[in-house]
C-alpha atoms as one frame of an Amber mdcrd trajectory, in Angstrom:
protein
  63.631 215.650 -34.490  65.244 212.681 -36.365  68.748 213.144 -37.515  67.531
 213.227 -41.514  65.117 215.831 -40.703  68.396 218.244 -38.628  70.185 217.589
 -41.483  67.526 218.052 -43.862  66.889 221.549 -42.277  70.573 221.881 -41.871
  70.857 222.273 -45.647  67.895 224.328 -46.259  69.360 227.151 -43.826  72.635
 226.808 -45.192  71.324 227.454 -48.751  68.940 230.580 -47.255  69.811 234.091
 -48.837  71.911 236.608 -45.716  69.166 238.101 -43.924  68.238 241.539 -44.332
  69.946 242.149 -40.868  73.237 241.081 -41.988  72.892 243.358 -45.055  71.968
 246.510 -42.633  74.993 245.350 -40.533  77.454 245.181 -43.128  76.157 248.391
 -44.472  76.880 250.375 -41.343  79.965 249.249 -40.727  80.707 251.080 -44.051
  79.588 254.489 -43.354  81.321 257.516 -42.733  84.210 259.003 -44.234  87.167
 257.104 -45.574  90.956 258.317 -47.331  92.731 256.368 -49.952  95.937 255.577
 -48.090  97.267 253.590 -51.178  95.803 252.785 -54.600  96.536 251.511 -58.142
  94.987 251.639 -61.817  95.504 248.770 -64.219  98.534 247.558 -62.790 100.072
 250.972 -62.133 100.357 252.726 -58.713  97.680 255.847 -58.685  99.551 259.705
 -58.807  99.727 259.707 -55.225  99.507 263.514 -55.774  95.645 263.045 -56.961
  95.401 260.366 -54.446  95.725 262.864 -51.483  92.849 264.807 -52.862  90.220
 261.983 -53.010  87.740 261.540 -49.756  84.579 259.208 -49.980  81.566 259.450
 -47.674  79.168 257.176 -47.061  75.935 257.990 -45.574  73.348 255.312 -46.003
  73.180 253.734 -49.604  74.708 256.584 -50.913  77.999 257.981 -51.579  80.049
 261.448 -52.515  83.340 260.873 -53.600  85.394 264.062 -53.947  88.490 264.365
 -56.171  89.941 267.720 -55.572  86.867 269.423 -55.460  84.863 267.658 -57.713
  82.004 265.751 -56.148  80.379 262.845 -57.867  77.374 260.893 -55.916  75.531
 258.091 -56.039  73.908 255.120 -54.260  75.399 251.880 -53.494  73.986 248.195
 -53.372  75.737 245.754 -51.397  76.250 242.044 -51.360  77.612 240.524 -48.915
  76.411 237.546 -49.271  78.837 236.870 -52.742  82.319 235.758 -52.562  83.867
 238.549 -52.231  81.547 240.859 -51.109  80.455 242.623 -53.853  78.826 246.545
 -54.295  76.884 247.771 -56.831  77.860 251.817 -57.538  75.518 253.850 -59.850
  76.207 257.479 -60.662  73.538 259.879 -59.900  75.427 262.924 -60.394  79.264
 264.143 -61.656  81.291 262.573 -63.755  80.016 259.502 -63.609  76.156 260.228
 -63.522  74.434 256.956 -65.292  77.346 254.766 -65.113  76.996 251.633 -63.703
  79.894 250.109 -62.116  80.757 246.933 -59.928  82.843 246.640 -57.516  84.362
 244.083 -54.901  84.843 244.839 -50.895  86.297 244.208 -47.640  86.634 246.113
 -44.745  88.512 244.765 -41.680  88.068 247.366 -38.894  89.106 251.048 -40.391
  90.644 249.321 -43.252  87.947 249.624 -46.530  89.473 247.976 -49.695  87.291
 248.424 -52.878  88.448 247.169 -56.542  86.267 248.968 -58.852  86.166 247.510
 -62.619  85.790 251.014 -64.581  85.148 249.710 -68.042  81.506 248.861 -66.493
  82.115 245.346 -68.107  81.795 242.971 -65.151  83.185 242.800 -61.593  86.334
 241.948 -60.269  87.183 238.712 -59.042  89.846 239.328 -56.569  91.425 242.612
 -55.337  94.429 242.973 -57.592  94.257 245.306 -60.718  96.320 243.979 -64.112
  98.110 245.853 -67.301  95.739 246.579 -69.880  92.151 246.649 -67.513  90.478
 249.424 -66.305  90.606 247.322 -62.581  91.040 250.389 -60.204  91.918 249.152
 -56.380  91.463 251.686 -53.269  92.850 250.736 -50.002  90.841 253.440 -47.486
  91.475 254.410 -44.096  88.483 255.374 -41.675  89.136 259.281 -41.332  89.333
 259.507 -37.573  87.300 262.635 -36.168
């Protein structure tokens, strides 16, 4: 292979959409059940006092989060192929059944941070909330069995 077509190839993998595989690996490392440990709301810490009540599961592409004991479900659509990783969350049932919200992730062993942008309006670009947004950012732990 000459050294113009390595490179040549080089550039075409580079520019070649995450494999399916990657998606499926990303999206098991998320499943099971996770606990806010901290979390704030447009610049403002979140009631830790609701905080405590909140668990999310994750169970293939779909979700139950439970606030007290109010479930809402729905299915998520990952990215991680975006910069940050980004999720997709669409209501199916609860409070926010037909909502469509986007949200960016990480998760760096049991640690799962998610900033959610509420108002449905686009998605976050880094994992910070502001005064005056509806930026809503959950640092989970794994719940350990």
């Amino acid at each position: 292979m000459t050294r113009s077509s390595f490179v040549a190839l080089m550039a075409v993998l580079a520019l070649a959409p995450v494999s399916r595989g990657d998606d499926a690996k990303d999206a098991a490392s998320l499943q099971g059940t996770w606990l806010p440990a901290e979390a704030e709301l447009g610049g403002q810490k979140f009631p830790d006092e609701v905080r405590k009540t909140i668990k999310l599961v994750i169970e293939g592409d779909k979700y139950t989060v439970t606030v007290g004991a109010q479930p809402d479900r729905g299915t998520l659509k990952l990215d991680p192929s975006a910069k940050p990783k980004a999720m997709h969350v669409t209501g199916t049932d609860g409070t926010n059944k037909g909502r469509k919200i986007r949200a960016i992730y990480e998760r760096n062993d049991d640690t799962l941070r998610i900033c959610y942008d509420l108002s449905g309006k686009g998605r976050p670009t880094e994992f910070a909330t502001k005064p005056g947004t509806q930026l809503f950012l959950v640092t989970y732990k794994r719940e350990k069995p």
